[in-house]
C-alpha positions, 0 to 999 in steps of 0.5 A: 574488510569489515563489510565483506566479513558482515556479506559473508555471515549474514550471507551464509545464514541467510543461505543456511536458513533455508534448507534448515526450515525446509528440512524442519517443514518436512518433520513436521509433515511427516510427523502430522501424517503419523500422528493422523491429523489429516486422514484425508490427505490426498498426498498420503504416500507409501512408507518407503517414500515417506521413509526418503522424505524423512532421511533427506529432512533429517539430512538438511537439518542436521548439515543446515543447522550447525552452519547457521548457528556457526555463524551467528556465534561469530556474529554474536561475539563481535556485540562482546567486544567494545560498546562501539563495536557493537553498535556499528555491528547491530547498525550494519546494512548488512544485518539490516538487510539480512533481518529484513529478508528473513522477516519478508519471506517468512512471514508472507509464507506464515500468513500464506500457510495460515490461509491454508489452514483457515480455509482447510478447517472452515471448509471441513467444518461449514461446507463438508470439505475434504482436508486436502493437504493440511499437515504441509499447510500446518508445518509450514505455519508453524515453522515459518511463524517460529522463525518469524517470531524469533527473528522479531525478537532478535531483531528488536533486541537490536534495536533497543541495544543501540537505539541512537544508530538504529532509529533511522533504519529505513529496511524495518520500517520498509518491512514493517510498513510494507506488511502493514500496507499491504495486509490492511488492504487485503483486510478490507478486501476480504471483511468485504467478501465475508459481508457480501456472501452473509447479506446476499444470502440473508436477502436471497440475492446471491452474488456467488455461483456456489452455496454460500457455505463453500462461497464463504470459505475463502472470505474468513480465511482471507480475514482471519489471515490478514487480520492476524498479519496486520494484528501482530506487525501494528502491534510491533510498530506500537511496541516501536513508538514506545519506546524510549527516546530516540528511538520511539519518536524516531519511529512516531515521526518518521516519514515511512510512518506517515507514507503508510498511512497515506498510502492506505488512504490513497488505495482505501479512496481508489478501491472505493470510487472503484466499486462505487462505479460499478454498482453507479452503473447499474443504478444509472442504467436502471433510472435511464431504463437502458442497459438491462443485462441483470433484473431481480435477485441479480440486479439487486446483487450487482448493486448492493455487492460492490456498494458493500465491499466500497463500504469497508474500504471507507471505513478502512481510509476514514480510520487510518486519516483520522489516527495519522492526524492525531499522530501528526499533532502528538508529534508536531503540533499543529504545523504537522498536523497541517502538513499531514492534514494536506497531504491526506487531502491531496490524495484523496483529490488525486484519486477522486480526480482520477476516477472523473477524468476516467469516467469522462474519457470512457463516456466521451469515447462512447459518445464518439463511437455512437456517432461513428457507427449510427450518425444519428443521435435521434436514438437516444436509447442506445446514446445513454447506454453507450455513456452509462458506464463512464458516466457513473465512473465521472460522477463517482470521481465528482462527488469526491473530487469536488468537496476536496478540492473545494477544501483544498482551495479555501485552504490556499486562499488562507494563505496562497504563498504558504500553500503554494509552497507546501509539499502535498500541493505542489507534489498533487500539481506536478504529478497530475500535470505529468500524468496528463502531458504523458497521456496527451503525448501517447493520444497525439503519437498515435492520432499522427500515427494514423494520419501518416498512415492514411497520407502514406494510403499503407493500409485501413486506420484503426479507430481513433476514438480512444485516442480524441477520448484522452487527449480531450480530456487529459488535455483539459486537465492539464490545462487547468494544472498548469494555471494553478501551477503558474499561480501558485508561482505567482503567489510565491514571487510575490510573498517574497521570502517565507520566513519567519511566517506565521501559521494563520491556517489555525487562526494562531499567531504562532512564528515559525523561525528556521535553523539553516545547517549545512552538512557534508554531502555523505552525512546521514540526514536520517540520523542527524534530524533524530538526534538534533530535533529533541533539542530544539525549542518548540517553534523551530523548524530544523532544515538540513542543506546538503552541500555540494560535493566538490569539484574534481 
């Protein structure tokens, strides 16, 4: 009964929000029109049909906003009734689920707008641009910023009113680390847009069709729009990891913490080796004297562009590892820091893998193609233009590749039982013996595909080179996986029980000794881990077993 009560509150105001910050926008558009902001909007109407648009604003915010704050009167005066009550209500899924809704979609429509704007101002301001559209751009800034501006505060109220139920609420974190994510990259992405345009333009090797005064336009916009996103949620999440036990170390320890930073290091490496590769090639062309598409000014560009923009995104992944290894020790000492350490290594190898194993597929399947058409490898010209653009993608992936794994390796030689069994290495070794067995699977389903068409005479085969290309390769790479794989398993039977061990990958005499507890199959791990792991001696190492249900 409860539960349905919350769907329907926090339903119905999530519902009523909408037209209300419709409504809102449209005022405000309106009004900016009035007033001349933007004198060179092109959507200036006629009176009677801004006095309509007005009418059916002030419409749905005057039916909008007394139903939403009904509502939230009714929802607010369940926190007055018992400290118990109140604490379930501010630890509801559904309030949990309502505020992370409202805070998603207001605030991709803030940054959005703020774009908008951005790019509206500096092109009027740089390049002489007309202000097409910026009073809708500027209401919807504002209106949407308000709204996630005041949910944010509510919200965090929440959270400090009832910090024991609350600091495992993984829709916040999810919202709050997801922003960060994904306006991080985007960061990098457009910082490197603004330096490309500047240095091009300075070395007269421009990378851009238009004059660098409308080419930068996008660019600051794009920066200036991220950075505030990624300014305002890094600085709630700092606000978060503050605060008071158990909610600041449920915050600074917590998983969708440490997944954000690793994701950002997986796609900083992934966008880097992305860009290397592409100024790689032309580098590579150029010293095997093939493959001339680009000379001059414009070689010069197609080098240095996307040199500049892998730049960033090196810095962007070199900060985040660095922050997420001081978390790491600030939270759990060095055994965390370990962990962490490995999983930042894992991925970057994963991503460095990838791009090799890429780059030899493509110049392999050049290779094929050669042959195929010229059966003659005398012409060696066109053989290293036909291997060129592999080539720098598998040496891109090989100087990252090879130095992290090299590290990964001499840390399972440390200790192999202990390495072995650690998450990174066995969740690093899973996935790409997976990613391999499905890619050999695909080659071999289509090379047998052909061959029963060939047998069957139903027709001309299609050409199989990209299908020997990747089962070649991915079967190499499985290959070796699963002998690290049964390796690794080796190692493990034969260190026999882990603990208690010692943590001799610092050169420390540090025991390790477990707590086994065992749960009912509904608790919530989340919760229990937060409020029993402040209770535990420093060398202890809490792990919850959930039980299995029992047998009908």
């Amino acid at each position: 009964m409860v539960t349905a009560k919350r769907l329907y509150l926090y339903g119905v105001m999530g519902v009523a929000l909408v037209p209300l910050l419709w409504g809102t926008w449209s005022i405000l558009r309106l009004l900016a029109r009035a007033l001349g902001a933007t004198a060179d909007d092109r959507e200036a109407i006629g009176a009677d049909v801004a006095l309509d648009e007005l009418s059916l604003a002030v419409a749905l915010v005057m039916v909008a906003l007394p139903v939403w704050l009904i509502h939230v009167v009714v929802v607010q005066r369940s926190l007055r009734s018992s400290p118990a009550t109140a604490a379930d209500e501010l630890a509801s899924p559904a309030r949990a689920t309502y505020f992370f809704l409202v805070l998603m979609i207001t605030g991709a429509v803030a940054l959005l707008s703020l774009y908008e704007v951005v790019q509206q101002l500096v092109g009027a301001a740089v390049a002489g641009t007309r202000t097409w559209g910026l009073s809708g751009a500027l209401a919807a800034t504002v209106v949407s910023a308000l709204a996630w501006t005041g949910h944010v505060w509510w919200r965090r109220a929440d959270l400090r009113a009832a910090p024991t139920r609350t600091a495992g609420d993984w829709l916040t974190r999810a919202y709050l680390y997801g922003g960060l994510f994904i306006t991080a990259v985007l960061l990098a992405f457009w910082l490197g847009q603004v330096a490309t345009v500047v240095i091009s333009e300075l070395a007269a090797a421009r990378v851009y069709w238009d004059p660098w005064e409308e080419a930068i336009v996008s660019p600051l916009a794009g920066t200036v729009g991220c950075a505030t996103g990624w300014a305002a949620q890094w600085l709630i999440a700092a606000s978060l990891i503050r605060a008071d036990p158990p909610l600041g170390p449920a915050h600074r320890a917590s998983r969708t913490r440490t997944a954000y930073f690793v994701a950002v290091l997986l796609v900083s490496a992934a966008a880097a080796l992305s860009f290397v590769s592409l100024g790689g090639r032309h580098v590579l062309a150029e010293t095997l004297g093939v493959w001339r598409p680009s000379e001059g000014s414009k070689l010069a560009s197609d080098i240095a562009g996307p040199l500049i923009m892998a730049v960033f995104f090196v810095v962007l992944g070199w900060w985040h590892r660095r922050r997420v290894l001081h978390e790491a020790r600030a939270v759990g000492g060095p055994g965390r820091q370990l962990a962490v350490w490995r999983s930042a290594l894992y991925v970057v190898g994963f991503a460095g893998l990838g791009a090799l194993s890429i780059g030899m597929g493509w110049a392999l399947f050049g290779l094929i193609e050669y042959l195929a058409a010229t059966n003659d490898i005398t012409q060696s010209a066109q053989l290293r233009a036909e291997l060129t653009p592999g080539a720098a993608t598998a040496l891109a992936g090989l100087v990252v590749w090879a130095p992290t794994w090299r590290l990964a390796q001499q840390d399972h030689a440390t200790a192999p039982a202990v390495s072995a069994a650690s998450a990174p290495r066995r969740a690093y070794l899973l996935l790409v013996a997976a990613l391999a067995v499905v890619f050999v699977m695909a080659a071999l389903a289509y090379l047998t595909y052909q061959a029963i068409r060939m047998l069957l005479d139903a027709g001309p085969t299609d050409d199989p080179a990209w299908a020997v290309s990747t089962a070649a390769v991915a079967g190499v790479v499985l290959g070796y996986h699963l002998y690290l794989l049964r390796a690794d398993g080796a190692a493990l039977a034969a260190a026999g029980p882990l603990e208690p061990t010692t943590d001799v990958a610092h050169g420390g005499e540090r025991v390790i000794h477990t707590v086994e507890l065992h749960v009912a199959p509904d608790t919530d791990l989340e919760a229990l881990d937060v409020g029993i792991r402040g209770l535990l001696p420093a060398d202890a190492e809490l792990r919850v077993v959930r039980d299995p249900e029992p047998a009908d």
